[in-house]
C-alpha positions in Angstrom: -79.1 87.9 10.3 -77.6 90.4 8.2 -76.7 89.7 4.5 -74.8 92.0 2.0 -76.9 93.4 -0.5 -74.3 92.4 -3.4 -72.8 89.6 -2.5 -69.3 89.1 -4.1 -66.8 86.4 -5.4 -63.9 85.6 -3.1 -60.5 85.1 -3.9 -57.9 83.6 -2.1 -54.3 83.7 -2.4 -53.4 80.2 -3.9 -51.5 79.0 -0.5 -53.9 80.2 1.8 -56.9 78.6 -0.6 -54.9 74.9 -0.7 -54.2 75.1 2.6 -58.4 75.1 3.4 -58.8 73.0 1.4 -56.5 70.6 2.9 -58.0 70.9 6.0 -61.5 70.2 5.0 -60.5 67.1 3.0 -58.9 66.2 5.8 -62.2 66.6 8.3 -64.2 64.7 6.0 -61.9 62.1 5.7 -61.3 61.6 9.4 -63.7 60.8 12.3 -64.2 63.8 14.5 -64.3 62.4 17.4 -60.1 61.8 17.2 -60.6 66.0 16.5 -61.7 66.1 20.2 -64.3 68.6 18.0 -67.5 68.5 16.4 -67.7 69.1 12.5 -69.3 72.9 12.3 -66.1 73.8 15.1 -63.8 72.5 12.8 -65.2 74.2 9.5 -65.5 77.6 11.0 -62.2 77.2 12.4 -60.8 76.0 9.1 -62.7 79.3 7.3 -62.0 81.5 10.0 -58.3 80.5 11.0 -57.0 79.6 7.7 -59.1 81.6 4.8 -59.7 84.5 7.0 -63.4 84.1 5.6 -65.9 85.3 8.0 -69.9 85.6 8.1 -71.5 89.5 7.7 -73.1 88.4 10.7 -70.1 88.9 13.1 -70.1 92.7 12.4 -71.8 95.0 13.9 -74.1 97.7 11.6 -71.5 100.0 11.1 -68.9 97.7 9.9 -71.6 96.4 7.2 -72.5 100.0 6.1 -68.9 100.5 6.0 -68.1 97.1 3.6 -71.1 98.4 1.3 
């Protein structure tokens, strides 16, 4: 697994960071199995689809020289 050598603080527009949060309160609050999902498919969907927020891992070595 890659990892960036500095890693950095994110921050979120305020709409897009209530509206993750929303989500995950609501997946911890509610059985997954009404989801039709597992717990780790909804997080990374929740990161992914709502906060744009991605792991280093998904790019390929030029796009993490690139990002240094």
């Amino acid at each position: 697994m890659q990892t960036p050598t500095n890693p950095q603080e994110v921050y979120l527009p305020d709409h897009i960071y209530h509206a993750l949060k929303a989500k995950l309160e609501k997946l911890v609050s509610e059985p997954f199995e009404e989801c039709g999902t597992d717990p780790e498919t909804e997080i990374v969907a929740a990161l992914g689809e709502i906060g744009n927020i991605w792991p280093v891992s998904v790019l390929d070595d030029a796009q993490v020289a690139e990002a240094a």
